[in-house]
MIKOLMI-995173 format. One line per 2 residues: number of its first residue (from 1); their letters; for each residue x, y, z of C-alpha. Coordinates in steps of 0.05 Angstrom, whole numbers, plus 5000, padded with zeros to 4 digits. Example, Ala and Ser with C-alpha at 12.3 -4.5 7.8 and 13.67 -1.06 7.14 Angstrom:
// MIKOLMI-995173
1) AS) 5246/4910/5156  5273/4979/5143 .
//
This chain:
// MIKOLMI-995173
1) XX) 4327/6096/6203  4292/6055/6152 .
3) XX) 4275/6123/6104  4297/6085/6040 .
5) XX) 4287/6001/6035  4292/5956/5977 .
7) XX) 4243/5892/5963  4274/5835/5947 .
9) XX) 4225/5792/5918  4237/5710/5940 .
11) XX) 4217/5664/5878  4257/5609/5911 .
13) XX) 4321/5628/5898  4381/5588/5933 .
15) XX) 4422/5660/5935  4364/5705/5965 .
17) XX) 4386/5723/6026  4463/5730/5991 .
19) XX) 4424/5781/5955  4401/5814/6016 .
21) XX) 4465/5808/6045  4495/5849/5991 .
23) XX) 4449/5903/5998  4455/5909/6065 .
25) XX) 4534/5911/6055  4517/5972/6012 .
27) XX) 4483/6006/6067  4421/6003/6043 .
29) XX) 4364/5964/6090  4324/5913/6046 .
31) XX) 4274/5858/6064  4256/5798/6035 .
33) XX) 4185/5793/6015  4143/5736/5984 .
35) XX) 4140/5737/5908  4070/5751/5903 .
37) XX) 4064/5816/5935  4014/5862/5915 .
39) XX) 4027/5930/5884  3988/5959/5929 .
41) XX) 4023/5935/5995  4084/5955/5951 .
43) XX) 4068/6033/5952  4047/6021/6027 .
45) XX) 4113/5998/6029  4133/6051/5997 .
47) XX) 4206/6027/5971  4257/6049/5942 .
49) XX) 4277/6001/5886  4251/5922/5873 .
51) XX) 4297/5870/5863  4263/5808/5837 .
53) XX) 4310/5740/5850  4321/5686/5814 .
55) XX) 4287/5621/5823  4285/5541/5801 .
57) XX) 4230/5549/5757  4214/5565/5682 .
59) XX) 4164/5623/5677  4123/5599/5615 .
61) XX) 4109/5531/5662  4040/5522/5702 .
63) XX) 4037/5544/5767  4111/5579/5759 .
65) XX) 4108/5640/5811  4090/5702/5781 .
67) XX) 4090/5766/5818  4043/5831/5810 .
69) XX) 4046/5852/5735  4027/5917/5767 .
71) XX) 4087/5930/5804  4123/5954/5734 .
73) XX) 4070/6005/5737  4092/6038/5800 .
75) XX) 4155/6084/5774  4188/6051/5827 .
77) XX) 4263/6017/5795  4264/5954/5782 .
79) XX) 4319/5901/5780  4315/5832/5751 .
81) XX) 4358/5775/5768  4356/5708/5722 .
83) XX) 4293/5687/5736  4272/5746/5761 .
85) XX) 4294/5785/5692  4258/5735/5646 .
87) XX) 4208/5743/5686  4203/5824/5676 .
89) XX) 4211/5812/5605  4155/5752/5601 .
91) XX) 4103/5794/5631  4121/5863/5589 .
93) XX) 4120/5828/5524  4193/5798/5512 .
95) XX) 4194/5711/5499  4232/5666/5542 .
97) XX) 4251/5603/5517  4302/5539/5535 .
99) XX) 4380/5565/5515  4406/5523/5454 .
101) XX) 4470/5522/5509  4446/5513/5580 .
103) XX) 4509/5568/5624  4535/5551/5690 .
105) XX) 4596/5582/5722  4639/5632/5691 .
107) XX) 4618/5668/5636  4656/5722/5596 .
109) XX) 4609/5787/5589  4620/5829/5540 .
111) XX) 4588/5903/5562  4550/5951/5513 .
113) XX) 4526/6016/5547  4589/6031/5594 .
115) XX) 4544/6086/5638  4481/6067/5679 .
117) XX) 4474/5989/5714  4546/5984/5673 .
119) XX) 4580/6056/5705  4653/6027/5721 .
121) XX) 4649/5967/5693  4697/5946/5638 .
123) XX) 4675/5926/5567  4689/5852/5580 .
125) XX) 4687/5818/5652  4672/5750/5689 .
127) XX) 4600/5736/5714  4566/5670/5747 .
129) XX) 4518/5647/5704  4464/5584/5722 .
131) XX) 4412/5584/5681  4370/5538/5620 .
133) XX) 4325/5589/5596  4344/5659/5569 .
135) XX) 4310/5712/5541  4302/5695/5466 .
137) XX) 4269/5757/5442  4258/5830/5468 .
139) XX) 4215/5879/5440  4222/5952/5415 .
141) XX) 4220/5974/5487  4280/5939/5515 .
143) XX) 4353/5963/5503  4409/5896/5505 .
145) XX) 4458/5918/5550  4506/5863/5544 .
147) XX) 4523/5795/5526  4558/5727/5536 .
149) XX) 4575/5673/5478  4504/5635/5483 .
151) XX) 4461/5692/5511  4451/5757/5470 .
153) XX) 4415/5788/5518  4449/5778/5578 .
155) XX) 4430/5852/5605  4376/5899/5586 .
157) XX) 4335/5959/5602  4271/5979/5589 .
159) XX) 4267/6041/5539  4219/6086/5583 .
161) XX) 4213/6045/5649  4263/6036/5702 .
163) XX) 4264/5961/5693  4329/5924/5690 .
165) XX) 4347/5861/5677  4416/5809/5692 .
167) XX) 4421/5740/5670  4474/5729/5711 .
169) XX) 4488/5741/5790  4517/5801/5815 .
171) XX) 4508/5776/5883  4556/5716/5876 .
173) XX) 4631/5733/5889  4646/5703/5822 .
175) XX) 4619/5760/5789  4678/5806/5778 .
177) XX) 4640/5871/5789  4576/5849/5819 .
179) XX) 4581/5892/5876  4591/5952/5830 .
181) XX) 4530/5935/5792  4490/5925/5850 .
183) XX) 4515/5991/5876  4497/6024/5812 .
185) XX) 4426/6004/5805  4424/6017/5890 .
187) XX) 4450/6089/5887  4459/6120/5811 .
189) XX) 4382/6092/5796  4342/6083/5864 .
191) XX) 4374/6146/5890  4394/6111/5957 .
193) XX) 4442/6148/6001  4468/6094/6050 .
195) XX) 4432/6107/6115  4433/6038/6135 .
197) XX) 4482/6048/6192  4490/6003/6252 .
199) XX) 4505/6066/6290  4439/6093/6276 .
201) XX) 4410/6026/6284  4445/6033/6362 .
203) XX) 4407/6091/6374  4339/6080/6341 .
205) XX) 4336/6002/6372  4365/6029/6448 .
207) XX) 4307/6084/6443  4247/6035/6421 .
209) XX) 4276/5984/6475  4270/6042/6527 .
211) XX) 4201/6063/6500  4173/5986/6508 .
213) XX) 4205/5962/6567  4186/6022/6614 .
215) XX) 4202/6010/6682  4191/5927/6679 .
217) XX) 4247/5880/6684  4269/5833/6620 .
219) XX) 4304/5772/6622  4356/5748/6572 .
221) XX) 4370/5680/6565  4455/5676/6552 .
223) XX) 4480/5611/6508  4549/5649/6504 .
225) XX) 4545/5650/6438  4554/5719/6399 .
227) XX) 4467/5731/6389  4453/5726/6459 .
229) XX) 4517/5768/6478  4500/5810/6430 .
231) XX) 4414/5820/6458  4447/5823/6524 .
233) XX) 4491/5877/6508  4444/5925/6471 .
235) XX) 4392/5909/6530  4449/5927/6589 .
237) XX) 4454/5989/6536  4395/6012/6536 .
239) XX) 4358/5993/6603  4410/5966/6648 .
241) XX) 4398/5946/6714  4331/5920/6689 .
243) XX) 4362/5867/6647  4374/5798/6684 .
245) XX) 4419/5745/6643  4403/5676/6650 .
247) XX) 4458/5635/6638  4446/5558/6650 .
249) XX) 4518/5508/6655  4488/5444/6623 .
251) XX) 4549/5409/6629  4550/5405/6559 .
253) XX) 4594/5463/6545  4669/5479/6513 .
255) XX) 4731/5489/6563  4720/5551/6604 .
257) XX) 4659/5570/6574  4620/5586/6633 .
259) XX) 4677/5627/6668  4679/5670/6600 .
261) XX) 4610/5691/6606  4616/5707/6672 .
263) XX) 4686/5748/6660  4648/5788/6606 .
265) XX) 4572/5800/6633  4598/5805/6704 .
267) XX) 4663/5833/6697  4660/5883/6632 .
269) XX) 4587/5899/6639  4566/5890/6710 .
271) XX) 4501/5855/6690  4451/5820/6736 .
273) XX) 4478/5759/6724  4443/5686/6751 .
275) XX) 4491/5623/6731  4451/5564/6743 .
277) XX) 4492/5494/6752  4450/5445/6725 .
279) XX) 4503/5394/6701  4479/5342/6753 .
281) XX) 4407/5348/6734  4424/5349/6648 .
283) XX) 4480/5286/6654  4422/5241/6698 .
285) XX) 4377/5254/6642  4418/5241/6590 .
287) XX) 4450/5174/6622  4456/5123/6574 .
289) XX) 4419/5153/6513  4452/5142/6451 .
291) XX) 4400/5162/6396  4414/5235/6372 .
293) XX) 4342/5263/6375  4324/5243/6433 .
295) XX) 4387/5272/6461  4359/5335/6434 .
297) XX) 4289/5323/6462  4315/5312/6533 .
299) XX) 4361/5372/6534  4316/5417/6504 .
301) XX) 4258/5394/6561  4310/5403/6621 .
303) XX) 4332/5463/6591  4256/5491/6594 .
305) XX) 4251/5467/6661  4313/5503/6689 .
307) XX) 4307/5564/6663  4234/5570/6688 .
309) XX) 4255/5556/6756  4303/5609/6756 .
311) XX) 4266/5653/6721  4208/5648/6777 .
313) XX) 4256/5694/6820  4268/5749/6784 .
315) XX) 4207/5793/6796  4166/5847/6761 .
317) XX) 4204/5808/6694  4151/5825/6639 .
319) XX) 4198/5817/6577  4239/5759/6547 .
321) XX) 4291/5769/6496  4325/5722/6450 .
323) XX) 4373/5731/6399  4326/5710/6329 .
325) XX) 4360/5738/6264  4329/5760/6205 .
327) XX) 4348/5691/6162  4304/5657/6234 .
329) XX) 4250/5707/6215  4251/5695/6141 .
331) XX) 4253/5618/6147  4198/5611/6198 .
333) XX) 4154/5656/6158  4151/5700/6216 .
335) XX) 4160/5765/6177  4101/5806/6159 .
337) XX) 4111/5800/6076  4155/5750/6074 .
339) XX) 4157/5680/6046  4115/5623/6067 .
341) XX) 4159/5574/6125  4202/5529/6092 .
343) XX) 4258/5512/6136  4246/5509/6208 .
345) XX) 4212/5551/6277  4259/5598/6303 .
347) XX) 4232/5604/6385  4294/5581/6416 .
349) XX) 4270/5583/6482  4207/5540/6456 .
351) XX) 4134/5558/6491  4165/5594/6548 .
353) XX) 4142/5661/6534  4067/5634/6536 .
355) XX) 4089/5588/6594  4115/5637/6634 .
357) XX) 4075/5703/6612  4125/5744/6588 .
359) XX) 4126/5781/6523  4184/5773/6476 .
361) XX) 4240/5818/6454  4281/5806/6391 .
363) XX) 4314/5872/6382  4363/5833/6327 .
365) XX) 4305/5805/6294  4322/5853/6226 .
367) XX) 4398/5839/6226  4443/5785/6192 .
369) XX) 4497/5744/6228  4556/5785/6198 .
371) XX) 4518/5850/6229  4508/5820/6288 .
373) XX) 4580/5808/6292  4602/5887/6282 .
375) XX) 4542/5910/6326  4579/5855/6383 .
377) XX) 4644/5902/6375  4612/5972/6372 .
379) XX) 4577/5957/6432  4651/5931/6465 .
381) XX) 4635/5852/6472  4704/5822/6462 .
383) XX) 4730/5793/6401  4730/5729/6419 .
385) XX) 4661/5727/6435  4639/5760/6374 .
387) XX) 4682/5720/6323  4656/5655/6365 .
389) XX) 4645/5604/6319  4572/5569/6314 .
391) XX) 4559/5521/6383  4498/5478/6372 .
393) XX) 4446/5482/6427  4448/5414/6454 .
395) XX) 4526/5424/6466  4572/5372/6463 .
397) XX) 4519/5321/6470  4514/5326/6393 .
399) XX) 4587/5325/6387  4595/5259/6434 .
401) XX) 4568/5204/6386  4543/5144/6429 .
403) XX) 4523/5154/6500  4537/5221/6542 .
405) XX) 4579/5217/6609  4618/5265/6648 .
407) XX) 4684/5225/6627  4671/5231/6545 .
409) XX) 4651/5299/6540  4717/5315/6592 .
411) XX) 4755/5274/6536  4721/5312/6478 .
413) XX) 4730/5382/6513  4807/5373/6524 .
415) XX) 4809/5347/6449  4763/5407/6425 .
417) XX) 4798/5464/6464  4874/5435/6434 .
419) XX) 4836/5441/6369  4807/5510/6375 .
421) XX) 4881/5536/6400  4918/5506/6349 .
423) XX) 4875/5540/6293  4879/5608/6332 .
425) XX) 4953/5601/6334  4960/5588/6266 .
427) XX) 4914/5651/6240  4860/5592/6216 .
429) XX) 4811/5594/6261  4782/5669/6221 .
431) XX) 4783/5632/6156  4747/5571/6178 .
433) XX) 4677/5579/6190  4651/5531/6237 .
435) XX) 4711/5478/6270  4697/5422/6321 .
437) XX) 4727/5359/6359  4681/5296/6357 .
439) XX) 4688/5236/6401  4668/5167/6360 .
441) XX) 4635/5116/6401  4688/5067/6374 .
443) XX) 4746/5049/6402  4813/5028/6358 .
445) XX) 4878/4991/6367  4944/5028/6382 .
447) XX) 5018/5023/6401  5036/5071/6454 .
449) XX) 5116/5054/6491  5121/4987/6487 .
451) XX) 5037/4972/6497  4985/4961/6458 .
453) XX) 4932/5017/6470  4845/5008/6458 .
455) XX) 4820/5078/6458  4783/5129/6439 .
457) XX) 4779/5163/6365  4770/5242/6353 .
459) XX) 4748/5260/6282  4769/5335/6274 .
461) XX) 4708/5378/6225  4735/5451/6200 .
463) XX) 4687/5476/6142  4684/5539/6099 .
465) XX) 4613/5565/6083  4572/5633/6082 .
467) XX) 4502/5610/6088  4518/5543/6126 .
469) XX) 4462/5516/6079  4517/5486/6037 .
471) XX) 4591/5480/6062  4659/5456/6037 .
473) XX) 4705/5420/6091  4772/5464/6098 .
475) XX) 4832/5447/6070  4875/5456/6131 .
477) XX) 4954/5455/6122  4977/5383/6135 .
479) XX) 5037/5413/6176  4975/5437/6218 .
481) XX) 4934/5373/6218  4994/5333/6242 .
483) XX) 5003/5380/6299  4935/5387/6316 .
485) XX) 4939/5304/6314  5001/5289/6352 .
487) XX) 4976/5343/6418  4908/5308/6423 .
489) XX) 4940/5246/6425  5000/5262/6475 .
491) XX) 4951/5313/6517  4891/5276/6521 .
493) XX) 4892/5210/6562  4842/5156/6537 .
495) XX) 4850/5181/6453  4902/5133/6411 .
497) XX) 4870/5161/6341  4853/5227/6302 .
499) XX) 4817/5230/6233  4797/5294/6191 .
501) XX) 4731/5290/6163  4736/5315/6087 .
503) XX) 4657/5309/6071  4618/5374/6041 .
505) XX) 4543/5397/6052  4521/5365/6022 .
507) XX) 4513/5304/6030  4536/5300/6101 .
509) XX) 4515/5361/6151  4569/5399/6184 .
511) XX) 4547/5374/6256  4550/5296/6265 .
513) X) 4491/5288/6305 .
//
């Protein structure tokens, strides 16, 4: 499956998985690896083409990251990306220096060798540039391919090597042709074919997960959301009366949550299913904590404890699977090559598989979330499991500021579900990202008939974002927001107020909690 692979080489760029992502899109599988890889693992490796990312720093600093000056050695094609081209050019004897004219945005290009990195690109385009420094002088063995304004050299070639070098990012969708020049370098100068197929990924992943499993039983722990579905799918795929879902009602969940998971993993895929009912047991713990965190804490200990109870019955279980993507891989520094951890763990199920015994599965462990999404609908889940937007693990706890009871979170669920219908209704709910009810612990004055009302407050949050690393809130239609306003209000008994929450990320988060 995996005959042809790029390298994308991290020097802490904020667009390196974007990068990734529009390799993948090109059907070519790539991983990320950490910038100082040596040439030898390289040719263990043994890749297709290098893509070297851009990055904060300034290569003639100390201490700026540096990879393998050996890897130009290799014959292998090479492709430079801001930092990541001044970079090529600073270790093969170019000079990088500070721009007189620091670029960021737009930036018109104006294109000198039409054929090669350039093949169907016009003479003059728009790229995203964000850069200070800039490659101030090449030497005989680098060709300028093109050029902005305030950077002569804003694309170049090596004269005998396949090194290549952008200034700007193809990877951004402000570049006008970026995915042509990615494409280009991918295909016309790695020689890539596009065998990077989820269909082939189907068959190779349902055969290893036959192979490993054998004739033992795996458990899959079900959230609902579209990774688990999706593990639980490709698991009832490949072994399935040997999978048992786990699927645990906190309490804590959206309107008819837990009857959709059964209607799907009982109904469309006649899986071993075990719904546990632990609202009780999660709303006594939680009862009258207010602080965020520890909400967390608590849920994620009762959690632990529920699932191993249930999981205690289901014998000759060897295997637990959960539904870790590659950006969870990448950002724990879980993967082999890969960069150092800079973000966060990834277990979502905590220490249970050393608690419990099992080994773990994480069959989606190579994929991003928009794969994930069309591997959901070639393997049948339904569409509005698949497009599901983000749910946080700690449920509406997070999303019920102040303290949790069953009569707030049935306040924010009627709020949240008038919310999510409205934006399906109106064709918005596809073009928002991630779009949520919260319930204020403060209560405001209103008029309602001829009395004055003291209740509840929803704050509506609808944000547009690909990485969720940085988001922009949405800028719903205000026929919409007065709609979505006026049905809360008249629907949901105890709520006299609605606000829209028109922050980015940052500097607020897109959850509230």
């Amino acid at each position: 499956m995996n005959q042809e692979r790029i390298l994308i080489f991290d020097f802490g760029a904020q667009y390196v998985q974007l990068i990734a992502r529009r390799v993948r899109e090109q059907n070519v599988f790539c991983q990320i690896v950490r910038h100082d890889l040596s040439a030898e693992r390289v040719m263990e490796l043994a890749p297709s083409g290098l893509i070297l990312s851009g990055g904060p720093a300034s290569v003639y600093d100390k201490g700026a990251p540096h990879c393998d000056p050996k890897i130009f050695e290799l014959n292998v094609p090479v492709l430079g990306i801001c930092y990541g081209m001044q970079l090529a050019c600073h270790l093969m004897g170019g000079k990088v220096q500070p721009a007189a004219t620091r670029e960021f945005g737009r930036a018109h290009l104006k294109v000198y060798e039409m054929d090669g990195l350039f093949a169907g690109v016009p003479e003059e385009t728009i790229v995203w540039m964000s850069h200070g420094d800039q490659v101030q002088v090449v030497d005989k063995n680098f060709v300028p391919l093109a050029a902005t304004e305030t950077c002569p050299v804003a694309a170049l070639r090596h004269r005998t090597r396949p090194v290549f070098g952008l200034q700007f990012h193809p990877e951004v969708s402000h570049t006008a042709y970026g995915s042509r020049i990615l494409r280009n370098f991918l295909y016309e100068i790695c020689g890539c074919t596009g065998k990077w197929q989820l269909k082939s990924f189907i068959e190779q992943t349902i055969a290893e997960l036959k192979q490993r499993i054998g004739k033992h039983r795996v458990i899959c722990g079900l959230s609902g959301g579209v990774d688990s579905s999706v593990v639980a799918a490709l698991l009832l795929r490949a072994v399935g009366p040997q999978v048992a879902c786990i699927f645990v009602d906190n309490g804590l969940l959206r309107q008819s949550e837990a009857d959709a998971v059964r209607d799907t993993f009982r109904g469309n895929f006649q899986a071993d299913l075990h719904v546990v009912d632990a609202r009780q047991r999660f709303l006594e713990a939680l009862a009258g904590v207010s602080d965020p965190q520890e909400k967390r804490r608590i849920i994620g200990h009762v959690f632990i404890d529920v699932f191993k109870d249930e999981a205690r019955h289901i014998s000759n279980a060897k295997y637990l699977a959960q539904g870790t993507l590659y950006p969870d891989v990448i950002e724990s520094g879980a993967a082999a090559d890969g960069p150092a951890a800079n973000i966060k763990t990834h277990h979502n199920v905590g220490g249970l598989p050393k608690e419990l015994g099992f080994e773990l599965v994480e069959p989606l462990k190579d994929l991003f979330k928009d794969e994930v999404r069309r591997l959901g609908l070639e393997l049948g889940l339904p569409e509005q499991t698949v497009w599901r937007h983000p749910f946080p693990g700690p449920g509406l706890a997070v999303r019920c500021l102040g303290p949790v009871s069953a009569q707030r979170l049935e306040v924010l669920r009627q709020a949240d579900a008038i919310l999510l219908e409205e934006l399906k209704q109106s064709g918005w709910y596809r073009q928002t990202a991630q779009a949520f009810a919260v319930l204020l612990p403060v209560q405001t004055v209103g008029v309602m008939g001829d009395g004055r009302t003291y209740e509840n407050v929803i704050a509506v949050r609808a944000v547009q974002t690909d990485d969720y690393m940085t988001a922009d809130w949405s800028h719903l239609p205000y026929e919409l927001l007065a709609k979505i306003s006026t049905r809360i209000i008249n629907k949901v008994q105890g709520v006299n107020r609605v606000v829209y929450d028109i922050s980015s990320k940052p500097p607020a988060t897109i959850e509230w909690e």
